[in-house]
C-alpha positions as CSV (number, residue, x, y, z in Angstrom):
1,X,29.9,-65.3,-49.1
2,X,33.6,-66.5,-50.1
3,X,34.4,-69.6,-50.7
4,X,37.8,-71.5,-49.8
5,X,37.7,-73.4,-53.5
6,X,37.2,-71.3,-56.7
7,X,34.8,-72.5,-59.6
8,X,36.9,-74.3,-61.3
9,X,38.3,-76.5,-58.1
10,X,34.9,-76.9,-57.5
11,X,34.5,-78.4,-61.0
12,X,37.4,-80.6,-61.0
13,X,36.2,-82.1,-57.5
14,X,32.3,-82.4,-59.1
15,X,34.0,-84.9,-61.7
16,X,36.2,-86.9,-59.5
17,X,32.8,-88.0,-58.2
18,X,31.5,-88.3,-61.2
19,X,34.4,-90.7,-62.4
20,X,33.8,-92.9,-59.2
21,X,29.7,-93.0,-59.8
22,X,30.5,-94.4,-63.5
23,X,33.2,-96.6,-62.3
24,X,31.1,-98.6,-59.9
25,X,28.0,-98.2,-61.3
26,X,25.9,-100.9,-61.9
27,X,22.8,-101.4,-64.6
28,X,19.2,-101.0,-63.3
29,X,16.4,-101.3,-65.1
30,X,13.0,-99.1,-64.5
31,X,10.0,-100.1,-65.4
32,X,7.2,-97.1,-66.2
33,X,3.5,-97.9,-66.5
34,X,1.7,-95.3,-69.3
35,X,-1.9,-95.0,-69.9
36,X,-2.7,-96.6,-73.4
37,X,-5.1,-94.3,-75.2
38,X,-8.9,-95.9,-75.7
39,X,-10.1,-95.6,-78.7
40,X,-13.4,-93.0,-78.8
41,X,-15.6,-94.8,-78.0
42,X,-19.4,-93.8,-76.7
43,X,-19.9,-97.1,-74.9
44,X,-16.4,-96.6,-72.8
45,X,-16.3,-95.6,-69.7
46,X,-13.1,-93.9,-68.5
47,X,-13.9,-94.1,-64.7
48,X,-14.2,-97.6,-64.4
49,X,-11.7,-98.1,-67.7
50,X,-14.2,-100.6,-69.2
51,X,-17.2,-100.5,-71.6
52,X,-21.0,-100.1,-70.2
53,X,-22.7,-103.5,-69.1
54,X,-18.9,-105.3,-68.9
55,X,-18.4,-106.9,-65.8
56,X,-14.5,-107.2,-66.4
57,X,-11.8,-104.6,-66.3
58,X,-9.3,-103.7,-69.0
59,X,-5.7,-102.9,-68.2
60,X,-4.7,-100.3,-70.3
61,X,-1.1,-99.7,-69.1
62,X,1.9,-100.5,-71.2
63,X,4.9,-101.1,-69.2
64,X,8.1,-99.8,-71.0
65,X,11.8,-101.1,-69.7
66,X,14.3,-98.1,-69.5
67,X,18.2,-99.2,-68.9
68,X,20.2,-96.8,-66.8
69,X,23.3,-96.8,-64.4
70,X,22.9,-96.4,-60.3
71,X,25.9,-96.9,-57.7
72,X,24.0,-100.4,-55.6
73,X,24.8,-101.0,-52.1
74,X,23.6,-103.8,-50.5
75,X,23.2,-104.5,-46.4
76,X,25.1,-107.2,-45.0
77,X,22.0,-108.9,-43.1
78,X,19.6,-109.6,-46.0
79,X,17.5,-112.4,-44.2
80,X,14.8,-114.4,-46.1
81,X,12.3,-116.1,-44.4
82,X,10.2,-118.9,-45.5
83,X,6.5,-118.9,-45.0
84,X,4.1,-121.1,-44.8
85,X,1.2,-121.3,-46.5
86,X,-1.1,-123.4,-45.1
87,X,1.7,-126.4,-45.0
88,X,0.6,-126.3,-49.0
89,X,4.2,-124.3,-50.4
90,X,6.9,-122.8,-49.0
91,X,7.1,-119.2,-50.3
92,X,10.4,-117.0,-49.8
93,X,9.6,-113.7,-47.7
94,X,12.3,-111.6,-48.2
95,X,12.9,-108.7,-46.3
96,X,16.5,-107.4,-48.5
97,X,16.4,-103.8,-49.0
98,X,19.2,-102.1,-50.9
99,X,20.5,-98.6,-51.4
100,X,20.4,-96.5,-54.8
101,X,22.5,-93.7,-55.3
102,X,21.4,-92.6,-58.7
103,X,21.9,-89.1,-60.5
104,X,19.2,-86.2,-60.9
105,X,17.9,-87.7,-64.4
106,X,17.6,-91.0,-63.5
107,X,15.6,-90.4,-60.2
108,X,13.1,-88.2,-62.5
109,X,12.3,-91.6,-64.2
110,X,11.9,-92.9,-60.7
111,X,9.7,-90.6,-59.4
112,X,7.4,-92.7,-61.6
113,X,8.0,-95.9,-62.3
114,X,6.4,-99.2,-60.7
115,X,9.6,-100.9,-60.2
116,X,13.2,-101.4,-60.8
117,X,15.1,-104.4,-61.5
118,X,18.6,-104.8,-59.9
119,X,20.3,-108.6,-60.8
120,X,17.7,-110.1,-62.2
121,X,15.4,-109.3,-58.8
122,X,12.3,-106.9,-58.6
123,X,12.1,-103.8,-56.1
124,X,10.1,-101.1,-55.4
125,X,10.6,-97.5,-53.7
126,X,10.9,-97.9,-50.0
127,X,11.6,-94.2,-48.8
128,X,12.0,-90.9,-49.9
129,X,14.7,-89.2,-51.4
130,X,18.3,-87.6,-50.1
131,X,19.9,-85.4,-52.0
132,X,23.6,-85.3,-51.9
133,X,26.6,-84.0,-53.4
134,X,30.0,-81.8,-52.5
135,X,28.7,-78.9,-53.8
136,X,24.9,-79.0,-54.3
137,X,22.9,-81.4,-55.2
138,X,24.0,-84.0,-57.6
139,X,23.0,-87.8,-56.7
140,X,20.0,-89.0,-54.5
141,X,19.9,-92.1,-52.5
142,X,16.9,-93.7,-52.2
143,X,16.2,-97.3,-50.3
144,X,14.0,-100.0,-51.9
145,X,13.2,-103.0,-51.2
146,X,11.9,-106.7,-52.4
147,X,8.8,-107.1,-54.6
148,X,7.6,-110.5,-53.4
C-alpha cells in the first residue's frame, strides 16, 4: 500500500519524538530480583529453598538497581487517605497512580522487575502495556501505582 510520507519523512518525524521523550524525561529507577545460585549442596532443598530439618526460609534473591529515563505523568487527583490502625498509628494509604511512557528496551527490564522508583517513592506495575508510536511501535505506557 502507498504511503502519503516517504521513509525518510517518516524518519525525521520518528526523531522529533524522540527529541521530545529525551527532553522531558525523567529518571526511574527499576529494581530486578535474580535468583542467587546455592551452593551444591546434598542437604538443600530447591523446592522449599532451605536445607532439610530447617524450619526457616532463606531468601536467595539479589535485588539489583537499574537507572533509566521514562516520560512521568502524574493525575491531578492523587488522594491519600489515612488509616487507622487500631487507634495505635496513623498509616498513609495512598491510592496515586502515575503513567509511564517508556521506550521498547526499558519496558523489557520491566517486564520483570519488582518495582520502580519515581522521586524517591516506590511503585509497582498496575496494568498492562500500550504500545504506541506514529509509525509503529516505539514507546509503551504502562500505569503503576503506590507500594504502601
Amino acid at each position: 500500500m502507498a504511503s502519503l510520507l516517504t521513509q525518510a519523512e517518516k524518519d525525521v518525524i520518528n526523531t522529533v519524538f524522540d527529541d521530545v521523550h529525551e527532553t522531558f524525561a525523567e529518571t526511574i529507577y527499576v529494581y530486578v530480583k535474580t535468583p542467587v545460585e546455592v551452593a551444591d549442596d546434598s542437604d538443600y532443598n530447591p523446592i522449599y529453598g532451605r536445607k532439610r530439618n530447617t524450619t526457616s526460609i532463606s531468601s536467595n534473591n539479589l535485588e539489583t538497581k537499574f537507572t533509566y529515563t521514562a516520560r512521568v505523568y502524574y493525575p491531578k487527583d492523587q488522594d491519600q487517605d489515612i488509616m487507622d490502625g487500631g487507634s495505635q498509628f496513623n498509616l498513609v494509604n495512598s491510592k496515586g497512580r502515575v503513567r509511564l511512557k517508556v521506550t521498547e528496551t526499558v519496558y523489557e527490564k520491566i517486564k520483570i522487575c519488582s518495582r520502580i522508583e519515581i522521586k524517591d517513592y516506590l511503585y509497582v506495575v498496575d496494568s498492562d502495556p500500550t504500545f504506541v508510536g506514529p509509525f509503529g511501535t516505539r514507546y509503551c505506557h504502562l500505569y503503576l501505582k503506590r507500594e504502601n
